[in-house]
N, CA, C and O of each residue as an XYZ file, in Angstrom:
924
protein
N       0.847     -1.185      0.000
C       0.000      0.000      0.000
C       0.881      1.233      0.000
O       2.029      1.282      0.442
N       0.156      2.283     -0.587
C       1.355      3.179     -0.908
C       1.035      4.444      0.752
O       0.443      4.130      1.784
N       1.629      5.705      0.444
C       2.003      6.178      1.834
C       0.169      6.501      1.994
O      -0.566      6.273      1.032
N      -0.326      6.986      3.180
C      -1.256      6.912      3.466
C      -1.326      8.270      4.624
O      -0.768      8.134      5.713
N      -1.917      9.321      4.344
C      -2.020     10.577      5.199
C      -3.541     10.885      5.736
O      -4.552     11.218      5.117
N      -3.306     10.642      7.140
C      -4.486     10.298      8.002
C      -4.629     11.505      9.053
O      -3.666     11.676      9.800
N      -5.447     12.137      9.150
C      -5.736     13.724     10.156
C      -6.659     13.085     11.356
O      -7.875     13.240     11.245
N      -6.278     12.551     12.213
C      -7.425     12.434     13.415
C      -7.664     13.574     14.078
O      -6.968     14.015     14.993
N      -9.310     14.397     13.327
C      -9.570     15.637     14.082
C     -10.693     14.676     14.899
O     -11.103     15.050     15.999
N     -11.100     13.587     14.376
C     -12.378     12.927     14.906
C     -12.750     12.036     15.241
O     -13.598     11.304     14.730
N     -11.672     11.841     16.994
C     -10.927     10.303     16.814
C     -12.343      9.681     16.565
O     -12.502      9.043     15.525
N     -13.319      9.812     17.392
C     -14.761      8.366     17.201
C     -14.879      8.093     16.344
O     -15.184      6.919     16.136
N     -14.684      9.163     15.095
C     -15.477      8.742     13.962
C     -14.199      8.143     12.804
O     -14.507      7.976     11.624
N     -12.889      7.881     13.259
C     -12.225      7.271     12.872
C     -11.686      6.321     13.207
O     -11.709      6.245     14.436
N     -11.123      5.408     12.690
C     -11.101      3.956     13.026
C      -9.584      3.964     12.410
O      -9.429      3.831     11.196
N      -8.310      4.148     13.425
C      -7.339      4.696     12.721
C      -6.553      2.949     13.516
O      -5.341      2.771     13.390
N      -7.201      2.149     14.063
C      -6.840      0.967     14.286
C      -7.301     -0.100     13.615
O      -6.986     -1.189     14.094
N      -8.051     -0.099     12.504
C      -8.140     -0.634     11.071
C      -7.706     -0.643     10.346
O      -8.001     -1.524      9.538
N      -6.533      0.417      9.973
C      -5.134      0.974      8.862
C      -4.608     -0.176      8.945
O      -4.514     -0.684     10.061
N      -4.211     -0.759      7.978
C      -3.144     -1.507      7.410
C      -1.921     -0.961      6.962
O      -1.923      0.111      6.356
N      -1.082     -1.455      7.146
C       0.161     -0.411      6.664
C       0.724      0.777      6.568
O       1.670      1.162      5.881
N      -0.135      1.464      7.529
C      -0.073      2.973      7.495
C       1.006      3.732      7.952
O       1.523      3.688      9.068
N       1.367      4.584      6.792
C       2.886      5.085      6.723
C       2.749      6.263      7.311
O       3.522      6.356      8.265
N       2.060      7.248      7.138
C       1.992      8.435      7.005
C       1.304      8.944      8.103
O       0.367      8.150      8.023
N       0.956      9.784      9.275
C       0.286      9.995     10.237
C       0.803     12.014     10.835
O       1.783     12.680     11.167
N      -0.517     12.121     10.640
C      -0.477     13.444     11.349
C      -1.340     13.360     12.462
O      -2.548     13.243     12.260
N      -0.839     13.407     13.737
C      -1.648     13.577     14.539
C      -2.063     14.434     15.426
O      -1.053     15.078     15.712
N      -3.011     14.867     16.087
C      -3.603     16.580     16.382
C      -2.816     16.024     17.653
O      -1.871     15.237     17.708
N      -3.762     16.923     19.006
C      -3.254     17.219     20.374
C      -4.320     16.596     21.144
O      -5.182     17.046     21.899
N      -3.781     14.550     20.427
C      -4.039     14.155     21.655
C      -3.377     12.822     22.506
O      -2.251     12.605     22.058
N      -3.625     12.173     23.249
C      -2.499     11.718     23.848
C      -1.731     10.462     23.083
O      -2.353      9.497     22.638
N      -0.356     10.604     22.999
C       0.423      9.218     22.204
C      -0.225      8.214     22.146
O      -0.245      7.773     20.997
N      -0.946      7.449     23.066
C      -1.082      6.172     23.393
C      -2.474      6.205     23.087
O      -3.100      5.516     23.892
N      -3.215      6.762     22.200
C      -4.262      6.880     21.090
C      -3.512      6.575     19.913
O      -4.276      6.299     18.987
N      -2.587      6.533     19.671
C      -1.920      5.505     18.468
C      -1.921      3.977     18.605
O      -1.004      3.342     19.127
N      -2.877      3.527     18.161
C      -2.678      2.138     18.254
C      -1.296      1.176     18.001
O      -0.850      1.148     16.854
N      -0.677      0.461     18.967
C       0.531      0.512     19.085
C       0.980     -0.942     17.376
O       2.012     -1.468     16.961
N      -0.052     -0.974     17.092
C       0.336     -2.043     15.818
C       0.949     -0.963     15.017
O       2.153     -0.962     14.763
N      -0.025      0.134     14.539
C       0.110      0.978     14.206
C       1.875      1.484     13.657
O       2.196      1.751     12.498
N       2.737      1.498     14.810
C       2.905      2.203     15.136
C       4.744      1.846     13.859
O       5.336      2.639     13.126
N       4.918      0.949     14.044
C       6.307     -0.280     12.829
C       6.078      0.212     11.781
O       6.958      0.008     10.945
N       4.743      1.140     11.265
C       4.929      0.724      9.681
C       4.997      2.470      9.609
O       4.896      2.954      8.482
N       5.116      3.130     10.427
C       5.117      4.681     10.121
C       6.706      5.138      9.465
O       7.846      5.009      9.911
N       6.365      5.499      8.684
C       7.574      6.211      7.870
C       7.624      7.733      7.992
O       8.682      8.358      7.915
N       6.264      8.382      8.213
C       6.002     10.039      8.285
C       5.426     10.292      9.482
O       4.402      9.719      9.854
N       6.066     11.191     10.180
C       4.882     11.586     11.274
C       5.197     12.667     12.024
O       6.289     13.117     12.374
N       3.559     13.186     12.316
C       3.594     14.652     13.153
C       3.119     15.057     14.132
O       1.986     15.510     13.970
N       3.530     15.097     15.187
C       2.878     14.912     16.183
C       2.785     16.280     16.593
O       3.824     16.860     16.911
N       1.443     17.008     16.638
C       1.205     18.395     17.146
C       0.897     18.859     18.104
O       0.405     19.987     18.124
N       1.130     17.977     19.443
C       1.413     18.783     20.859
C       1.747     16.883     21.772
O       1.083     15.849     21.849
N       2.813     17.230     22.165
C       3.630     16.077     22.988
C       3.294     16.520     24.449
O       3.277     17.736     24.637
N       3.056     15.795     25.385
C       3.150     16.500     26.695
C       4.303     16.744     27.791
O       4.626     15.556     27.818
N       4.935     17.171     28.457
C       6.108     16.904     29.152
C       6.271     15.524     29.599
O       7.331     14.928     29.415
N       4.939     14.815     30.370
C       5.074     13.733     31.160
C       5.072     12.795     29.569
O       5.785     11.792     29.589
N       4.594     12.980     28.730
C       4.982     12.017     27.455
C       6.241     11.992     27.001
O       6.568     10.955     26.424
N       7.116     12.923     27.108
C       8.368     13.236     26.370
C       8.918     12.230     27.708
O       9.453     11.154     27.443
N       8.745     12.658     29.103
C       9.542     11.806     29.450
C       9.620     10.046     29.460
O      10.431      9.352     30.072
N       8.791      9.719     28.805
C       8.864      8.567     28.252
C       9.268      8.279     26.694
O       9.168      7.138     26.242
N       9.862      9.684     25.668
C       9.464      9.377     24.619
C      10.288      8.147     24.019
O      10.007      7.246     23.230
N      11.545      8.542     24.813
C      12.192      6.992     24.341
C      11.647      6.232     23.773
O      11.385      6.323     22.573
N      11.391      5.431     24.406
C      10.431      3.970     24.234
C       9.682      3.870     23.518
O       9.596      2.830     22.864
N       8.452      5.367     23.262
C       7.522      5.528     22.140
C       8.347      5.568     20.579
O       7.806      5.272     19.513
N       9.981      6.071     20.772
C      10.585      5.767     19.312
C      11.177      4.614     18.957
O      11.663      4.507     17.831
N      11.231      3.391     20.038
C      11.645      2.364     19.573
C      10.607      1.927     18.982
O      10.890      0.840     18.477
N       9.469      2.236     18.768
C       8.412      1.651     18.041
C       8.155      1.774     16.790
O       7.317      1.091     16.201
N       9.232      3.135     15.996
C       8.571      3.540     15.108
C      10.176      3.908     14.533
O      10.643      5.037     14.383
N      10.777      2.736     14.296
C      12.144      2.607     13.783
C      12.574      2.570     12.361
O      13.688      2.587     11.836
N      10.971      2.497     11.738
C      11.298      2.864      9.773
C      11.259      4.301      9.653
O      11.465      4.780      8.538
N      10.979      5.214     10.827
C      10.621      6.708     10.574
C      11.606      7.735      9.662
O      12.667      8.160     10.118
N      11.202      8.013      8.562
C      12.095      8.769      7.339
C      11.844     10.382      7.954
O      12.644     11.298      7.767
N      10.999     10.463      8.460
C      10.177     12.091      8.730
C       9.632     12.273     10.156
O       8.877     11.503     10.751
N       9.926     12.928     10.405
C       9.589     13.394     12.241
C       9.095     15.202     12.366
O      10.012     16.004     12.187
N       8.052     15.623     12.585
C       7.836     16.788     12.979
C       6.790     16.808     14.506
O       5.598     16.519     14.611
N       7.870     17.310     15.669
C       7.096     17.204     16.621
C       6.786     18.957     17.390
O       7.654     19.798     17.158
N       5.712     19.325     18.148
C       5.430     20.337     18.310
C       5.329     20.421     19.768
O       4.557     19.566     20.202
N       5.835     21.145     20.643
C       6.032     21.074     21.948
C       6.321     22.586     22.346
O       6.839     23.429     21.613
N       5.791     22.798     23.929
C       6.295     24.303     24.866
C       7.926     24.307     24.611
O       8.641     23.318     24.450
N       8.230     25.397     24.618
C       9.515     26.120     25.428
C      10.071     25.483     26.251
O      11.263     25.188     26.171
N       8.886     24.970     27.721
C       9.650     25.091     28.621
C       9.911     23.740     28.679
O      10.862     23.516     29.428
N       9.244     22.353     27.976
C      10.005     21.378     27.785
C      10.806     21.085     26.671
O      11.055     19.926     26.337
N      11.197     22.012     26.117
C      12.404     21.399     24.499
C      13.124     20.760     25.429
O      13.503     19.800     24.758
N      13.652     20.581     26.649
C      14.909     19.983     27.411
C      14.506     18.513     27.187
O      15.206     17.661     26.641
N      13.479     18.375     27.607
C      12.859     16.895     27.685
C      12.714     16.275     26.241
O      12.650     15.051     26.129
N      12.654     17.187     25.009
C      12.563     16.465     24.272
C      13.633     16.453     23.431
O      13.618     15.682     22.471
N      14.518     17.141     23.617
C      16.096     17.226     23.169
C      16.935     15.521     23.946
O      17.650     14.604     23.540
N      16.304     15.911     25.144
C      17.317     14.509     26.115
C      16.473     13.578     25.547
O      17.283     12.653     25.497
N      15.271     13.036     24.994
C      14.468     11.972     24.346
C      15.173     11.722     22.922
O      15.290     10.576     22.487
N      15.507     12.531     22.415
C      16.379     12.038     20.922
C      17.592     11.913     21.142
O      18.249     11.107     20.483
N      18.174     12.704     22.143
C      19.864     12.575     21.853
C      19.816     10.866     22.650
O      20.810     10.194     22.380
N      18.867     10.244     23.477
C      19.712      9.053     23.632
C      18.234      7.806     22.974
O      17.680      6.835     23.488
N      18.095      8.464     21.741
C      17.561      7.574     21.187
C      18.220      6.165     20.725
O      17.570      5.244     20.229
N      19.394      6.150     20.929
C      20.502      4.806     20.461
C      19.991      4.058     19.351
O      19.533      2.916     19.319
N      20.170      4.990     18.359
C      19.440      4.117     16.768
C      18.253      4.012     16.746
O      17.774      3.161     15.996
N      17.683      4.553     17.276
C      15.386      4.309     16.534
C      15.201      5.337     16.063
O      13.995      5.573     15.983
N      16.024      6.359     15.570
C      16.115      7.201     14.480
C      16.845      7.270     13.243
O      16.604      8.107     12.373
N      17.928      6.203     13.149
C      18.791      6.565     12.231
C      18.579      6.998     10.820
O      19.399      7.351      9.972
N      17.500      6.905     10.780
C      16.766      6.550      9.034
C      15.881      7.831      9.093
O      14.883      8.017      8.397
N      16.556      8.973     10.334
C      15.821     10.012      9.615
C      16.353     10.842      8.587
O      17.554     11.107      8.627
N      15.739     11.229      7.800
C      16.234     12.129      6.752
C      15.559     13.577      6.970
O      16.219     14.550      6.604
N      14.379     13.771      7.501
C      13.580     15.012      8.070
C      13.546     15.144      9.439
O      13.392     14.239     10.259
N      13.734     16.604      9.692
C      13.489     16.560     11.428
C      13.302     17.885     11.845
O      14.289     18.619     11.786
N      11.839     18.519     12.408
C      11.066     19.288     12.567
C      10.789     19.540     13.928
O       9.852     18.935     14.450
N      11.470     20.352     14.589
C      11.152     20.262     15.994
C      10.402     22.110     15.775
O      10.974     23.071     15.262
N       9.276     22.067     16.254
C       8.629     23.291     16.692
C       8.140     24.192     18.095
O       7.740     23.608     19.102
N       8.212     25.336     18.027
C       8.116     25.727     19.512
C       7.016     26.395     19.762
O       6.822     27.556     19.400
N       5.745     25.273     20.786
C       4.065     26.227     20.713
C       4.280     27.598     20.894
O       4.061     28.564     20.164
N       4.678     27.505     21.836
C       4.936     28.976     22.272
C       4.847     30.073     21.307
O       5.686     30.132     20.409
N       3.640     31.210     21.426
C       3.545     32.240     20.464
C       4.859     33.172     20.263
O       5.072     33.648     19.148
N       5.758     33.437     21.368
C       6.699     34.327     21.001
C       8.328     33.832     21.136
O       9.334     34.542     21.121
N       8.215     32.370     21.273
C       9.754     31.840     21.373
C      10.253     32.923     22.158
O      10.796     33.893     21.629
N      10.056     32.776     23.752
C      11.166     33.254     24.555
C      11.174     32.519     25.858
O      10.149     32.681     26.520
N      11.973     31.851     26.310
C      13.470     32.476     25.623
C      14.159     31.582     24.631
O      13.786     30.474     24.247
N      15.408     32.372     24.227
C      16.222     31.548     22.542
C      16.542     30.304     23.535
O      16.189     30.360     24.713
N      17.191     29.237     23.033
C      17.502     28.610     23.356
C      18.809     28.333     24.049
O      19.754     28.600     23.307
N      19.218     27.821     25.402
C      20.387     27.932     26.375
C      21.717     27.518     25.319
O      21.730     27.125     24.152
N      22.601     27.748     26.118
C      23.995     26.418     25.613
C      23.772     25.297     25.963
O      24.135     24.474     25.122
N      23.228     24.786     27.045
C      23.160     24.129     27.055
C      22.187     23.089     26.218
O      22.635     22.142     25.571
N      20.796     23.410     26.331
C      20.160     22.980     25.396
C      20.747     22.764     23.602
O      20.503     21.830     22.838
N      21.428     23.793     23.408
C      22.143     23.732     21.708
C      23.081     22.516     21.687
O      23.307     21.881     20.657
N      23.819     22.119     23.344
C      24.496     21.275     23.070
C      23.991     19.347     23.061
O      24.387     18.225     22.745
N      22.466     20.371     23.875
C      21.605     18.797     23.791
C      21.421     18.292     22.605
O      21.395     17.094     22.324
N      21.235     19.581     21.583
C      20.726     19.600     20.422
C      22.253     19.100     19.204
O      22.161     18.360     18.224
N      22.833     19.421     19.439
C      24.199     18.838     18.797
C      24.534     17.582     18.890
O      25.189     17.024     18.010
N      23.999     16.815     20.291
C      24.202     15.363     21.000
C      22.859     14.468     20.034
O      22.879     13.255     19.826
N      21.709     15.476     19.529
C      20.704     14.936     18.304
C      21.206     14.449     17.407
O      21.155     13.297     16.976
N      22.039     15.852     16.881
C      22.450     15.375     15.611
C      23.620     14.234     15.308
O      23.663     13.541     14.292
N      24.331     14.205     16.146
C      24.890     12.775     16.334
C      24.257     11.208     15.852
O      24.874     10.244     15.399
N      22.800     11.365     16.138
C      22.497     10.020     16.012
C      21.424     10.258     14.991
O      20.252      9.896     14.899
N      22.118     10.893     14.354
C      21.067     11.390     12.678
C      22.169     11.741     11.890
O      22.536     12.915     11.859
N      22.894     10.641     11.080
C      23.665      9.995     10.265
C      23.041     10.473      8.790
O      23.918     10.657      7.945
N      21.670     10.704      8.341
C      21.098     10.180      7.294
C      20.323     11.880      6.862
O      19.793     12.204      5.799
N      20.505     12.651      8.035
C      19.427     13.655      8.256
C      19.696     14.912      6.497
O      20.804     15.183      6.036
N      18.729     15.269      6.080
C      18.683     15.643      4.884
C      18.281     17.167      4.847
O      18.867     17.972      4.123
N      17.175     17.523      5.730
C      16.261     18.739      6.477
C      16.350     18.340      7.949
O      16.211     17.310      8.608
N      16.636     19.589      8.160
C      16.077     20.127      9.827
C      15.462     21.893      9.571
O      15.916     22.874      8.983
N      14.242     21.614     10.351
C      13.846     22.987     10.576
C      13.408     23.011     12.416
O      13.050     22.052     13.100
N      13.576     24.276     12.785
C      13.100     24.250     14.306
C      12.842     25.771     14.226
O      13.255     26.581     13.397
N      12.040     25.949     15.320
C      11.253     27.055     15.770
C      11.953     27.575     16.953
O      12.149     28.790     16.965
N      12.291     27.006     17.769
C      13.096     27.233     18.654
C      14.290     28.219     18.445
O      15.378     27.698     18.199
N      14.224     29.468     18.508
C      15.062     30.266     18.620
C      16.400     30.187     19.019
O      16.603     29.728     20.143
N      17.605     30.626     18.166
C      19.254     30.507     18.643
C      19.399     32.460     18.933
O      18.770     33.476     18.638
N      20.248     32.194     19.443
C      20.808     33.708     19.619
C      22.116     33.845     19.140
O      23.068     33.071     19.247
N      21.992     35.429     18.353
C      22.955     35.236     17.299
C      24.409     35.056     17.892
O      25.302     34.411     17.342
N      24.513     35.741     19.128
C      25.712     35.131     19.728
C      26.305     33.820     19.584
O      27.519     33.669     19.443
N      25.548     32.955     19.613
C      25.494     31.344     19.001
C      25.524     31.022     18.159
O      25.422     29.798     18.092
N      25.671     31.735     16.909
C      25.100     31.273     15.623
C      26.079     30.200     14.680
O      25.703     29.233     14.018
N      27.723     30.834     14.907
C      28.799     30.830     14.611
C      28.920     29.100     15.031
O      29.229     28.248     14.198
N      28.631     28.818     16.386
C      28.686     27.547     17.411
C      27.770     26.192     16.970
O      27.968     24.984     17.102
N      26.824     26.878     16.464
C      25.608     26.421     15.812
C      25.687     25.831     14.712
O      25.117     24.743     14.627
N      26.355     26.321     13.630
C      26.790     26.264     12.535
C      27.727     25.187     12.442
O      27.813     24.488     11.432
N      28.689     24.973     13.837
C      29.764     24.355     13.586
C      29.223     22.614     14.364
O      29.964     21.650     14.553
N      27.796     22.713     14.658
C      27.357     21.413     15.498
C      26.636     20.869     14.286
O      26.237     19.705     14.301
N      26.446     21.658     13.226
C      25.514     21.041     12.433
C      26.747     20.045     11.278
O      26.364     19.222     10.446
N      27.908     20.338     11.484
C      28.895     20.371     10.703
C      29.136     18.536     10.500
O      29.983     18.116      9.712
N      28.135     17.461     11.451
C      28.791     16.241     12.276
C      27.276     15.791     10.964
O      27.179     14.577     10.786
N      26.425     16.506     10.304
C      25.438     16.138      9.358
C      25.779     16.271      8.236
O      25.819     17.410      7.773
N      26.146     15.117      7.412
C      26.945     15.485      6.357
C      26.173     15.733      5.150
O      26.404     16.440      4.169
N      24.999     14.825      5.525
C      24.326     14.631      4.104
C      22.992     16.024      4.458
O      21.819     15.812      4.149
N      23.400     17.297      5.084
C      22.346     18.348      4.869
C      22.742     19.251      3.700
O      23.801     19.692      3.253
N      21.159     19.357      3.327
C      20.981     19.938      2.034
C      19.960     20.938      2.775
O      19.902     22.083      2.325
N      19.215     20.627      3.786
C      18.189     22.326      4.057
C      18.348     22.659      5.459
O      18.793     22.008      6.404
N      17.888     23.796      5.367
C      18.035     24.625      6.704
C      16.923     25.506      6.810
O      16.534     26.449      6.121
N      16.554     25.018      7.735
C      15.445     26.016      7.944
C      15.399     26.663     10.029
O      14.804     25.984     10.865
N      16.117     27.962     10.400
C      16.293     28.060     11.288
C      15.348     29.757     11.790
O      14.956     30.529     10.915
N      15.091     30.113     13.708
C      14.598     31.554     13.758
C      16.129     31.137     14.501
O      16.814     30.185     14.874
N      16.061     33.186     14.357
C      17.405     33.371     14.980
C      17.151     35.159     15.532
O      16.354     36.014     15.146
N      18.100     35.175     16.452
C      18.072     36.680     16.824
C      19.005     37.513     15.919
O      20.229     37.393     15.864
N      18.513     38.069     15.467
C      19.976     38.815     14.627
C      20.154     40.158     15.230
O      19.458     40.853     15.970
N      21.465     40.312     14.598
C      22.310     41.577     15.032
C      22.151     42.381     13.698
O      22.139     42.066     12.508
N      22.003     43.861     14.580
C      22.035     44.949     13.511
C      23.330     44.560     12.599
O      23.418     44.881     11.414
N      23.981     44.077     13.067
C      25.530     43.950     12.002
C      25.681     42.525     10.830
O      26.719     42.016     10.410
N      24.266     42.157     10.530
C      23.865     40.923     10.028
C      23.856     41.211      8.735
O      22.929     41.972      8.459
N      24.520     40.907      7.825
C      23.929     41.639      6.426
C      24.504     40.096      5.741
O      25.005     39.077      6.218
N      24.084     40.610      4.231
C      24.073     39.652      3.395
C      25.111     38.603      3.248
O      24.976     37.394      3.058
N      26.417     39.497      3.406
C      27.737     38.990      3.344
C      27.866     38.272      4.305
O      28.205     37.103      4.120
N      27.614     38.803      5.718
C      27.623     37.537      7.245
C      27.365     36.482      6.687
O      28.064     35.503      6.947
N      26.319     36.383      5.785
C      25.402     34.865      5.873
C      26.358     34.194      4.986
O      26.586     32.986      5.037
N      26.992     35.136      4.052
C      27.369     34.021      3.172
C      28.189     33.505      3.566
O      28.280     32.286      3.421
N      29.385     34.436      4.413
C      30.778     33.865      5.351
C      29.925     32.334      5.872
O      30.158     31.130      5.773
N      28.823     33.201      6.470
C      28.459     31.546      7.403
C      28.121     30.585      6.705
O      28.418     29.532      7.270
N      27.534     30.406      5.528
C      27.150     29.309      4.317
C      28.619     28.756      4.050
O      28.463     27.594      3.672
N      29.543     28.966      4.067
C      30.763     28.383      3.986
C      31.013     26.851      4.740
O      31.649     25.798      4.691
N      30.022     27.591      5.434
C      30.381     26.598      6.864
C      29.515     25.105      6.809
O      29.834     24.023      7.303
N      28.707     25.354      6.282
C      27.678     24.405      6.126
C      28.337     23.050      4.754
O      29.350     22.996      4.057
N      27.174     22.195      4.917
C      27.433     20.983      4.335
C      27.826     21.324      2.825
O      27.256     22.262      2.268
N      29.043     20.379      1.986
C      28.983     21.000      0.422
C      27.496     20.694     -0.216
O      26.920     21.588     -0.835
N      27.010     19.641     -0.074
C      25.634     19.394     -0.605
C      24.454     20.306     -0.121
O      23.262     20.008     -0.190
N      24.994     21.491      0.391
C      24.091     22.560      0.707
C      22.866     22.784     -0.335
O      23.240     22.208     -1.357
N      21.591     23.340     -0.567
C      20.946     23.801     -1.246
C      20.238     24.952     -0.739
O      20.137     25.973     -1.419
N      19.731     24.844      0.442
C      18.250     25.745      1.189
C      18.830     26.383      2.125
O      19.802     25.775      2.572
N      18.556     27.666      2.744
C      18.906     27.936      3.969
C      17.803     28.924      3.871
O      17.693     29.730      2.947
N      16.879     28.801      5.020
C      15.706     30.070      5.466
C      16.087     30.320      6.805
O      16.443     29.536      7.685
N      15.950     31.555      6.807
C      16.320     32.027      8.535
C      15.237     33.282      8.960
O      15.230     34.374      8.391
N      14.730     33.067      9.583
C      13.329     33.521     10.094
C      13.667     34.572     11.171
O      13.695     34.110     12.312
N      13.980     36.140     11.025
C      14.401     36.713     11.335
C      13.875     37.251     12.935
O      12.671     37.497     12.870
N      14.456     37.513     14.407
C      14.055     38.388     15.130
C      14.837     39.508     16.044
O      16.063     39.425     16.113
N      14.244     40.408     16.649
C      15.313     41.465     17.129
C      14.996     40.993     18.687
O      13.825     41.098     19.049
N      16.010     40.457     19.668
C      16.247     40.842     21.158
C      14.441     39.856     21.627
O      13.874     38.873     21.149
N      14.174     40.674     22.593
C      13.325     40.245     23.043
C      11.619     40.975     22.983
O      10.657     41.280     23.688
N      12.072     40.963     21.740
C      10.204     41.876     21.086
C       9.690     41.056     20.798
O      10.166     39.990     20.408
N       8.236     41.436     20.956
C       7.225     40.099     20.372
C       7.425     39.994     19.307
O       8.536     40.288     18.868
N       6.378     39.514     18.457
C       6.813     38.636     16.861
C       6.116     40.424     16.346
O       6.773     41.192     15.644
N       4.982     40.690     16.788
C       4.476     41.969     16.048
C       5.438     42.913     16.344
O       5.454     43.814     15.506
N       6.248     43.035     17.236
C       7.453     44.166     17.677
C       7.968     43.892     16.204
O       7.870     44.650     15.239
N       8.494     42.730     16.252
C       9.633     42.457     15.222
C       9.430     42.436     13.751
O      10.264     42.480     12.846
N       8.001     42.352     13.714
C       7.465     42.693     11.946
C       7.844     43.820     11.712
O       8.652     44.062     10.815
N       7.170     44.984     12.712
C       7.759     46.071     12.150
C       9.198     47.077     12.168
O       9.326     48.241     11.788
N      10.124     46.204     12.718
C      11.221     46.258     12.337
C      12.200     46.169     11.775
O      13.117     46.933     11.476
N      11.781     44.368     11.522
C      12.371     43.549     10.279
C      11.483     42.880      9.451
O      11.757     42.617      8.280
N      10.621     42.641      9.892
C       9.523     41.614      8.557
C       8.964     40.686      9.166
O       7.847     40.172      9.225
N      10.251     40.534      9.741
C      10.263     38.517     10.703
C      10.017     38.038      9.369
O       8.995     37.361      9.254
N      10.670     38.215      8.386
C      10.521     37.303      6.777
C      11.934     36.284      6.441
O      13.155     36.399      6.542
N      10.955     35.244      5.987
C      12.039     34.552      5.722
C      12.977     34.579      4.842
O      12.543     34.613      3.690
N      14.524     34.575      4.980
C      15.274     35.737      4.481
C      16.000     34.660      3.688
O      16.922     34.099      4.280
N      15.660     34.189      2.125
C      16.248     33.074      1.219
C      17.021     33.813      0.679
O      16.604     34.839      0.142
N      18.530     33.441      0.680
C      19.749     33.439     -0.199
C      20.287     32.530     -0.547
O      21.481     32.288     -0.373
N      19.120     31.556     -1.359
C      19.803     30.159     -1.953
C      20.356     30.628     -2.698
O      21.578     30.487     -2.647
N      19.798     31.390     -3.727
C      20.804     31.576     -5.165
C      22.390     31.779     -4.744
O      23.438     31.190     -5.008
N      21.917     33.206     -3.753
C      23.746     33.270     -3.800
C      24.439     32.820     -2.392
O      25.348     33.479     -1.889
N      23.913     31.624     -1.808
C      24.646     30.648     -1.419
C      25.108     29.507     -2.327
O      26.205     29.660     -2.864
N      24.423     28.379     -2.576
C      24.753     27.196     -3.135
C      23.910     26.913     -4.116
O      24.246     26.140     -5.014
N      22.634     27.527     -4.082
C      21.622     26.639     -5.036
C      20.473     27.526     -5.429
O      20.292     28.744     -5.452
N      19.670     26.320     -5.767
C      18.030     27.871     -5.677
C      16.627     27.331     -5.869
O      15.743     27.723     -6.631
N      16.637     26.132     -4.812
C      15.572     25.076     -4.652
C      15.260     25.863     -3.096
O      15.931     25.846     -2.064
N      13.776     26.633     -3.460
C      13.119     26.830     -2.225
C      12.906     25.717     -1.460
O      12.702     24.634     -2.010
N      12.933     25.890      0.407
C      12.528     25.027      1.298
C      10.916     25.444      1.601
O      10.382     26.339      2.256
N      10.434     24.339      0.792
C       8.798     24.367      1.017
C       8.560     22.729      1.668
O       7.459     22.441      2.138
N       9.174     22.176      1.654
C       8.580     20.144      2.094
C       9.700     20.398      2.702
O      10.673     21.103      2.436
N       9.305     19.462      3.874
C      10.428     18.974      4.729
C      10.202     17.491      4.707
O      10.816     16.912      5.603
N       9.493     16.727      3.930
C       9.269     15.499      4.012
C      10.424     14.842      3.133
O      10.768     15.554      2.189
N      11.037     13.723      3.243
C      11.692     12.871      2.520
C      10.969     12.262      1.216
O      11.561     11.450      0.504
């Protein structure tokens, strides 16, 4: 059966434990273990749009289940990215076969950016994503970091997109980025960077900068917009 994209807005009136082979799964905000666990071997795509803290701290275990996974987009608070950073970095192989990886932050105004420490949780990810092709996250870096950032992604060989928010500095211009595109994988293609200033809301920051996503594929490496993050 070929991939299969399933929306449970209505769990009763769906019968998402009748799927045969079902690859593909978007699922709204409700609890993991409403995935029928047969289910769970044949997923190749999946999105999970609100994780809970007390779920993350089990998520381990929920990814040894789902070890063909090509595509991962999960959506979670601020104040647990920790929990779900420490859930992948010691995933020990029930990810290796990702090629997509989508971590998002509910939180309306991403604050705060994300610690060192957390970036380095997040570096200890990419370690055990050998295969990884796209990463996008919501989760805010600070540009102080950016340089550091750049150089954790460096252990992903086979990235071709980027999709990152970041704080930028008035001293950010076109040329910065490209110095920093240097840095990145040769099989580069995509880089979007989702612009913000300090600690203004997102409407502070429209009218300052756009908060637009600021594509210099052409005159980085390539000139294939990042629109799919799917494999």
């Amino acid at each position: 059966m070929g991939n299969i994209f399933m929306e449970l807005q209505n769990v009763p009136a769906v019968d998402i434990g009748a799927a045969r082979d079902l690859q593909e799964l978007h699922h709204p905000a409700l609890p993991l273990d409403s995935i029928p666990p047969h289910v769970l071997p044949h997923l190749t795509h999946l999105e999970l749009l609100w994780v809970t803290p007390a779920e993350l701290g089990t998520f381990g275990s929920f990814l040894q289940q789902v070890s063909r996974l090509q595509s991962l987009t999960i959506k979670c608070s601020r104040q647990s990215v920790d929990l779900l950073l420490c859930a992948l970095a010691q995933a020990q192989g029930c990810i290796l076969r990702l090629t997509s990886l989508a971590l998002i932050d509910q939180d309306e105004f991403r604050i705060p950016a994300l610690t060192s420490g957390e970036l380095q949780m997040l570096f200890d990810v990419f370690k055990q994503l050998p295969a990884l092709r796209r990463f996008r996250t919501s989760f805010r870096c600070e540009y102080k970091h950016w340089a550091w950032f750049l150089d954790g992604l460096s252990v992903l060989k086979d990235l071709e997109v980027l999709g990152v928010e970041m704080n930028i500095s008035e001293a950010t211009t076109r040329n910065t980025i490209n110095t920093w595109a240097q840095q990145l994988p040769s099989g580069f293609t995509a880089l979007a960077i989702t612009a913000t200033t300090g600690e203004h809301s997102q409407q502070e920051a429209s009218n300052s900068c756009g908060r637009a996503v600021v594509s210099w594929n052409t005159s980085i490496r390539g000139s294939r917009q990042m629109t799919d993050f799917k494999s």
